[in-house]
LOLUM-404616 format. One record per residue: residue number from 1; residue in one letter; x, y, z of N, C-alpha, C in turn. Coordinates in steps of 0.05 Angstrom, whole numbers, always signed. Layout:
<atom NUM, A, <X, Y, Z>, <X, Y, Z>, <X, Y, Z>>
...
This chain:
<atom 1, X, <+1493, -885, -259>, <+1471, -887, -240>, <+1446, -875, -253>>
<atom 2, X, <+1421, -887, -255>, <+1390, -879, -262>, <+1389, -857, -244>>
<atom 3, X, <+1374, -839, -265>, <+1369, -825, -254>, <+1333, -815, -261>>
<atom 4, X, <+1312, -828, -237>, <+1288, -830, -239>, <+1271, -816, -234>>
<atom 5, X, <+1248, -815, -258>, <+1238, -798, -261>, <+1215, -778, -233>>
<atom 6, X, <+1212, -793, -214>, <+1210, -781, -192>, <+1230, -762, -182>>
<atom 7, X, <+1253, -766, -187>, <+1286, -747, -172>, <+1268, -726, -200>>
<atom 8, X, <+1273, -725, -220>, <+1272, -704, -237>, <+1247, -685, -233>>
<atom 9, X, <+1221, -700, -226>, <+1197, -677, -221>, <+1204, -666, -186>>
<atom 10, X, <+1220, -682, -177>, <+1225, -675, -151>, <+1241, -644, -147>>
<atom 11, X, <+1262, -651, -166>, <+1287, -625, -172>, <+1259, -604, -193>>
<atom 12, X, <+1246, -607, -199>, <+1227, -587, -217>, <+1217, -576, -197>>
<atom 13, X, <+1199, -592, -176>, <+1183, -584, -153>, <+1193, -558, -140>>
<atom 14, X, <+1225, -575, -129>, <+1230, -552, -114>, <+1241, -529, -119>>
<atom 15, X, <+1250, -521, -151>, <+1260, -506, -171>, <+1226, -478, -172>>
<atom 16, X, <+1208, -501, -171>, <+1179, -477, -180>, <+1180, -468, -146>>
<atom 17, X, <+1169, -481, -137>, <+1168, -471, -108>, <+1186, -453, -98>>
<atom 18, X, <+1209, -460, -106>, <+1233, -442, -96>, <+1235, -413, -114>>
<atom 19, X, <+1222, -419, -127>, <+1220, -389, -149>, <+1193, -379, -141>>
<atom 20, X, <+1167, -386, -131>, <+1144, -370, -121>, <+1159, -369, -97>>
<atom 21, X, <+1169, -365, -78>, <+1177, -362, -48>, <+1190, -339, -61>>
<atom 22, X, <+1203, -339, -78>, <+1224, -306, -86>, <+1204, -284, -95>>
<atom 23, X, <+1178, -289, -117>, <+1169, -272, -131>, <+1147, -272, -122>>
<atom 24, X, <+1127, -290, -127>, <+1099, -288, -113>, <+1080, -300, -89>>
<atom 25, X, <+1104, -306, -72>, <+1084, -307, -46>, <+1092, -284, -26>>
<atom 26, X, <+1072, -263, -22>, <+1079, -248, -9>, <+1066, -251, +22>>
<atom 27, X, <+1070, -267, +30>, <+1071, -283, +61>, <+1092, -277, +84>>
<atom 28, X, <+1092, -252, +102>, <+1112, -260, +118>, <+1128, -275, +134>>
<atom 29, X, <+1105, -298, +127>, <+1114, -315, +143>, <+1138, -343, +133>>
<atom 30, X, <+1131, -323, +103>, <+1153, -347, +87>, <+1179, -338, +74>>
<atom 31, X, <+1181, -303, +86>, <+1190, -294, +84>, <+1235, -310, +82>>
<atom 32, X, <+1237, -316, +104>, <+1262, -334, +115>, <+1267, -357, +106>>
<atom 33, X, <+1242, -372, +80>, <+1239, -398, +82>, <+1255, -407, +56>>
<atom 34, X, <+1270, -429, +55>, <+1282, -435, +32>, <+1273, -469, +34>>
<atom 35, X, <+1271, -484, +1>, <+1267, -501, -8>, <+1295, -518, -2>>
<atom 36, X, <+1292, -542, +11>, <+1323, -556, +17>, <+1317, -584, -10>>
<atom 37, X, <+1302, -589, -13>, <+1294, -612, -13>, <+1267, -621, -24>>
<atom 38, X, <+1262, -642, -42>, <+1233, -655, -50>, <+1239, -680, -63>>
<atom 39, X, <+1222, -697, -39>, <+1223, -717, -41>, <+1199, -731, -50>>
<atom 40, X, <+1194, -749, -68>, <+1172, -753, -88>, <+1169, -791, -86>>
<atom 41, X, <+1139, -798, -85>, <+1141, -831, -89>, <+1145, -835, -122>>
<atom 42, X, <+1154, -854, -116>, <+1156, -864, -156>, <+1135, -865, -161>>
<atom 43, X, <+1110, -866, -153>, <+1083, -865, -167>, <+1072, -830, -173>>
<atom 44, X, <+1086, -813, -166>, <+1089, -793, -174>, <+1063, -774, -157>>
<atom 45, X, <+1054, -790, -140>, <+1030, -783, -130>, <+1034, -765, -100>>
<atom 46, X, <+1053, -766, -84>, <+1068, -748, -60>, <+1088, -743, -62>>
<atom 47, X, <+1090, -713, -46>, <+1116, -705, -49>, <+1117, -694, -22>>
<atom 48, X, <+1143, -698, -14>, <+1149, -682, +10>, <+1165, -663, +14>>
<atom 49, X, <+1163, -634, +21>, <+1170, -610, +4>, <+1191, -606, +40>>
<atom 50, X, <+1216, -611, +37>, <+1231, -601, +64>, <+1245, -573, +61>>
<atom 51, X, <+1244, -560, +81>, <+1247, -535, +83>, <+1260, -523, +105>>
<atom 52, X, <+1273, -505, +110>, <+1289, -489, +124>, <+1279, -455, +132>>
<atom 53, X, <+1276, -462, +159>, <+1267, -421, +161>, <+1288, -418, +172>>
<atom 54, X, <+1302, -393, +176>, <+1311, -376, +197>, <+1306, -367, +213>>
<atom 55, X, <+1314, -374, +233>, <+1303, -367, +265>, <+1295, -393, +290>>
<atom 56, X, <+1284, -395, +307>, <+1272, -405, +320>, <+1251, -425, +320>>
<atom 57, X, <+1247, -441, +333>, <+1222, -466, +331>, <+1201, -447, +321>>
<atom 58, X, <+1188, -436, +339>, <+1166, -412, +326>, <+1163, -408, +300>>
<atom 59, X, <+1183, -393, +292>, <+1194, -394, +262>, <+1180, -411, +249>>
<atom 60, X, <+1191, -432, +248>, <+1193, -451, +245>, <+1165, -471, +233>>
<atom 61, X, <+1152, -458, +255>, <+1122, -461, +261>, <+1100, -442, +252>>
<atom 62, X, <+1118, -427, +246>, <+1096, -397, +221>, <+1095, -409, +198>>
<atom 63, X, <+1119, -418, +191>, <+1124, -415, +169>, <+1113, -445, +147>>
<atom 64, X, <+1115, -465, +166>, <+1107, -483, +163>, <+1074, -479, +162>>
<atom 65, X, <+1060, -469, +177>, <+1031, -452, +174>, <+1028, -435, +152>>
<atom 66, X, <+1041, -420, +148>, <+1042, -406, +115>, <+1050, -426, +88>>
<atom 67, X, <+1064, -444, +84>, <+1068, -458, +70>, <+1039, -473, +61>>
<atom 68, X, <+1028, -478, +89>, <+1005, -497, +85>, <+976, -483, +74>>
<atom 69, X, <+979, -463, +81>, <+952, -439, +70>, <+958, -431, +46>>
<atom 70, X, <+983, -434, +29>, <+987, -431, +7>, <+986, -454, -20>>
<atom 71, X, <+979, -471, +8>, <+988, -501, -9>, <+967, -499, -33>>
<atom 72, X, <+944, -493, -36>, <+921, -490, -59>, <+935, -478, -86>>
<atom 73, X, <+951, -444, -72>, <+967, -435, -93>, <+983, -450, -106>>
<atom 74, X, <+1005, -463, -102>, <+1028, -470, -104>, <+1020, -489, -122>>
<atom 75, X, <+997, -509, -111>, <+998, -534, -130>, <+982, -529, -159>>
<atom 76, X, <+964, -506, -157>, <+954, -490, -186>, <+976, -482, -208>>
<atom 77, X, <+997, -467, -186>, <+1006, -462, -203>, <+1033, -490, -213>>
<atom 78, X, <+1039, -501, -203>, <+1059, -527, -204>, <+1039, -541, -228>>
<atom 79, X, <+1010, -536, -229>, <+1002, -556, -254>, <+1006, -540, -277>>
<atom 80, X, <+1012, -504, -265>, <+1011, -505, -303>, <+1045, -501, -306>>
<atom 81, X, <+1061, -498, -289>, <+1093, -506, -302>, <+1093, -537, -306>>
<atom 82, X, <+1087, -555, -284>, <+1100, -582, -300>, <+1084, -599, -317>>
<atom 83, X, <+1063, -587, -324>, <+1043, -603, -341>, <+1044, -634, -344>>
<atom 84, X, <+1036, -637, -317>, <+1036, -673, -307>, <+997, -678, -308>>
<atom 85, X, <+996, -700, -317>, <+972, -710, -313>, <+966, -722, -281>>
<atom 86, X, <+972, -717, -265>, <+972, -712, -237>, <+985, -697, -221>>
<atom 87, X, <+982, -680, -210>, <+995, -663, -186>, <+992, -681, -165>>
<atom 88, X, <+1021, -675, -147>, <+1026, -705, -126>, <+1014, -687, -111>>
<atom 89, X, <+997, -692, -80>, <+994, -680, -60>, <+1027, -665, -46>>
<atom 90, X, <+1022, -649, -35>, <+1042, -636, -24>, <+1040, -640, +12>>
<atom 91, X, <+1067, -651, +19>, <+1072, -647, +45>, <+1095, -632, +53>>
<atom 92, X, <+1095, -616, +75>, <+1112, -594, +78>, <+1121, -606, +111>>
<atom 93, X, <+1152, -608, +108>, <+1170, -618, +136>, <+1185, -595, +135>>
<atom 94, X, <+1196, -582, +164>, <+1222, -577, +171>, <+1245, -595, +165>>
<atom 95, X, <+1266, -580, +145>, <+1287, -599, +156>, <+1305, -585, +165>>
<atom 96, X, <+1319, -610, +184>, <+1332, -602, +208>, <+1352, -601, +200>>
<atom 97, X, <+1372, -618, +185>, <+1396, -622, +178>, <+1412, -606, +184>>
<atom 98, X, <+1414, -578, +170>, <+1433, -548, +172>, <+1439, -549, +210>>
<atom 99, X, <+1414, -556, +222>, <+1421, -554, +259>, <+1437, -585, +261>>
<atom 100, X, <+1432, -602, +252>, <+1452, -629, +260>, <+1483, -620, +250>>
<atom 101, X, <+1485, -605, +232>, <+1506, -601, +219>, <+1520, -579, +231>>
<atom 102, X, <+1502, -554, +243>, <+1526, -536, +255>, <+1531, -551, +283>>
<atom 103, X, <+1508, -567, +291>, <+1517, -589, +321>, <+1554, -599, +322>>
<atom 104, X, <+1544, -610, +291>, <+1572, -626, +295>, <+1608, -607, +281>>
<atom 105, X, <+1594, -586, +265>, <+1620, -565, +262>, <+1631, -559, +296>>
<atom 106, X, <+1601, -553, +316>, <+1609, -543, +339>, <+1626, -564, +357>>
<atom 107, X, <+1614, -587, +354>, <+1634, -605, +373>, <+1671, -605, +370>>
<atom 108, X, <+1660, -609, +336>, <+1690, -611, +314>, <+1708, -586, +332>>
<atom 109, X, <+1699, -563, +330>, <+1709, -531, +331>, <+1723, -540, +370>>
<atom 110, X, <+1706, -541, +381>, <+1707, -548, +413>, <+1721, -578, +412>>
<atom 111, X, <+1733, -594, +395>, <+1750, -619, +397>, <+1782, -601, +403>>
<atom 112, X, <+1772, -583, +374>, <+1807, -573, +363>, <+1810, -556, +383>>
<atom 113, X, <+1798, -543, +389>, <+1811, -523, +417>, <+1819, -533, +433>>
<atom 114, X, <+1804, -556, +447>, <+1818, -569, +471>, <+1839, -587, +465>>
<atom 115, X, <+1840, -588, +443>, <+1870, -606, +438>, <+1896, -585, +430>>
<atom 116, X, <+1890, -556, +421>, <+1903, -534, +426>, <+1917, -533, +451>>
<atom 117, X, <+1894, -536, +467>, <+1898, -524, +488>, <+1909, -544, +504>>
<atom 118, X, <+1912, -570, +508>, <+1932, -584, +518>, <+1962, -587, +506>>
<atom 119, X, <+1960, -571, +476>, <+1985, -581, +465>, <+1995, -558, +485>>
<atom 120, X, <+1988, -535, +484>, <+2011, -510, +499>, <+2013, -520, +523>>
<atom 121, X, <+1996, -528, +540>, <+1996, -529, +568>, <+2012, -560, +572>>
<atom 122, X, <+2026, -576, +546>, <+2038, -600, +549>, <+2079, -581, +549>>
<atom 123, X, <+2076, -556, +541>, <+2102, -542, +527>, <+2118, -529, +552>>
């Protein structure tokens, strides 16, 4: 399988980003926030930076606010690690996934109990 050169500045993207969120953004509000994801057009010109806070919608909504007031930083410094003759604009999404995913551990978890729980009450 190709593997294109958008996926590769994409995995860079969120490799730099994910390393200023540890060392130099001292933002509380990005404090919780981890890099899931960057998704890039093949023209190398957008990227969409998905992310995960801890906590609450609110959260959620700081943090995505801090991301975006930093956005000037981040892409300065993204030009002098990936030394591209364009820096893509940056867009910053929540992603949700981790909540679709404990959704469906929870149904899974609440399937097997109640089938527990009919096996004894079948004995």
């Amino acid at each position: 399988m190709l593997y294109k050169r958008a996926d590769r500045v994409g995995d860079l993207i969120q490799e730099v980003i994910s390393e200023m969120l540890l060392r130099d953004l001292n933002d509380p509000r990005l404090e919780s926030v981890t890099i899931t994801e960057v998704k890039i057009t093949d023209d190398l010109k957008l990227a969409t930076v998905f992310f995960s806070a801890m906590g609450s919608h609110p959260k959620e909504e700081e943090s995505l606010h801090g991301l975006q007031s930093a956005m000037g930083y981040i892409k300065k410094r993204l030009g002098r690690e990936l030394r591209l003759r364009y820096i893509p604009d940056l867009s910053f999404k929540v992603d949700h996934s981790f909540d679709y995913g404990s959704k469906i551990d929870r149904l899974i978890q609440t399937i097997k109990e109640e089938k527990d729980r009919n096996l004894t009450e079948d004995r």
